[in-house]
C-alpha positions in Angstrom: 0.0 0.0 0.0 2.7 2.8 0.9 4.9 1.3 -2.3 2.0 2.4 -4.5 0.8 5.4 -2.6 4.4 6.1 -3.5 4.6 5.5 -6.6 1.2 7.6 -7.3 3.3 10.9 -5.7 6.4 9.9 -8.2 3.7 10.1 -11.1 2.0 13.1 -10.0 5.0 15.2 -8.9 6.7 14.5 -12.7 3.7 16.2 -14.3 2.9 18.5 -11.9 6.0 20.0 -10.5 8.8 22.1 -13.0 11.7 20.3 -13.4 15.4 21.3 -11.8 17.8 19.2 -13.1 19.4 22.3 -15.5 19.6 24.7 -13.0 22.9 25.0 -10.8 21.3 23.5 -7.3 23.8 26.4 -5.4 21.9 28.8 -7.0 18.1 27.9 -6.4 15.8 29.7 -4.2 14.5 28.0 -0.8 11.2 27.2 -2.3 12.4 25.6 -5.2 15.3 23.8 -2.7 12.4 22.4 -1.0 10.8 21.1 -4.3 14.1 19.4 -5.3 14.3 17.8 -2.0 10.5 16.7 -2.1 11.2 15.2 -5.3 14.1 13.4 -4.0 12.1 12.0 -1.2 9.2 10.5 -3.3 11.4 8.7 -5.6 13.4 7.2 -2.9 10.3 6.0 -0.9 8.8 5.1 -4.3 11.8 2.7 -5.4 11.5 0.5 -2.5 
């Protein structure tokens, strides 16, 4: 259950959320530090 509840969040934050891979992570606001590090968060929980 938590694996696809997961997996749902990985899905919705890749269409919902801009991407930040081509920015220079030193340079990125808090707000968009936080979305990078939400992002991070799902994927790891949603891998396993």
């Amino acid at each position: 259950m938590r694996l696809q509840f997961f997996r749902f969040l990985a899905r919705a934050n890749k269409l919902l959320l801009p991407k930040m891979w081509h920015k220079d992570l030193l340079r990125l606001n808090k707000l968009q530090k936080l979305i990078v590090a939400w992002r991070i968060w799902v994927t790891k929980n949603s891998l396993g």
